[in-house]
N, C-alpha and C positions, 0 to 999 in steps of 0.2 A: 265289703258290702256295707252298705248304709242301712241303718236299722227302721227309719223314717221316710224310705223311700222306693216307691216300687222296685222290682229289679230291671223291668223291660224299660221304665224312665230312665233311673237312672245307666241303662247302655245305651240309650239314646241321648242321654248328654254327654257322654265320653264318648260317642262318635259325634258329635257337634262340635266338641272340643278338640278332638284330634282335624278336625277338617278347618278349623279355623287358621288363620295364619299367626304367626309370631308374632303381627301388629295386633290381631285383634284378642289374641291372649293376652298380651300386657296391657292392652286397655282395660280388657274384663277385669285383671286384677288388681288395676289400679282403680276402680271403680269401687269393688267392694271391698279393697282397705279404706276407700273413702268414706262408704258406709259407716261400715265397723267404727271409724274416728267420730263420725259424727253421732253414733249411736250412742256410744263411751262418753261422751263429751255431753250427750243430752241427759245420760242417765247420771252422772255425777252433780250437774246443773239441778236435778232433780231432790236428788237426796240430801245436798245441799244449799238450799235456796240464799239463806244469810250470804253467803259468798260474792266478792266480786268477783269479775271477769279473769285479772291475775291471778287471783287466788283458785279460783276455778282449774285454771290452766295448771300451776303450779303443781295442783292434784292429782290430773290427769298426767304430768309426768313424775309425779312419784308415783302411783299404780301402775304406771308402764313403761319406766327407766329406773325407777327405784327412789330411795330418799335422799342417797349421797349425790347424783345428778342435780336431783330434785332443787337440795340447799345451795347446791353452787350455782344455780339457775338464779336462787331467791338473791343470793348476797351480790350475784351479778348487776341481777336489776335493782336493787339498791343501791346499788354504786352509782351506775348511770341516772336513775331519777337524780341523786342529789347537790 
């Protein structure tokens, strides 16, 4: 049970969700990881303003692939810029 949400809502969107088809469940869910990324991506743009665009990025995937990804990401695109 969700603590934030009616309970007769929320059976009514688990019967919404069971009636929807396979296509429109992977849409829904690729919709709100869409969200979610872009939400992530605006609040870190946030807390960080001084940053550029790569460096932005690079952030967002060390808080959500870790630091070792992170740095092999950074040395990657160093290589190729040079």
């Amino acid at each position: 049970m969700s603590l934030d949400t009616h309970p007769d809502a929320e059976q009514f969107q688990i019967s919404l969700l069971r009636k929807a088809s396979a296509a429109e469940r992977i849409s829904r869910a690729c919709s709100l990881s869409e969200t979610v990324i872009q939400l992530s991506h605006r609040a870190i743009r946030r807390a960080n303003p001084e940053l550029n665009e790569q460096e932005l990025n690079l952030l967002f995937v060390t808080y959500y692939y870790g630091k070792d990804l992170s740095e092999h990401l950074r040395r990657y695109l160093n290589c190729k810029a040079a």
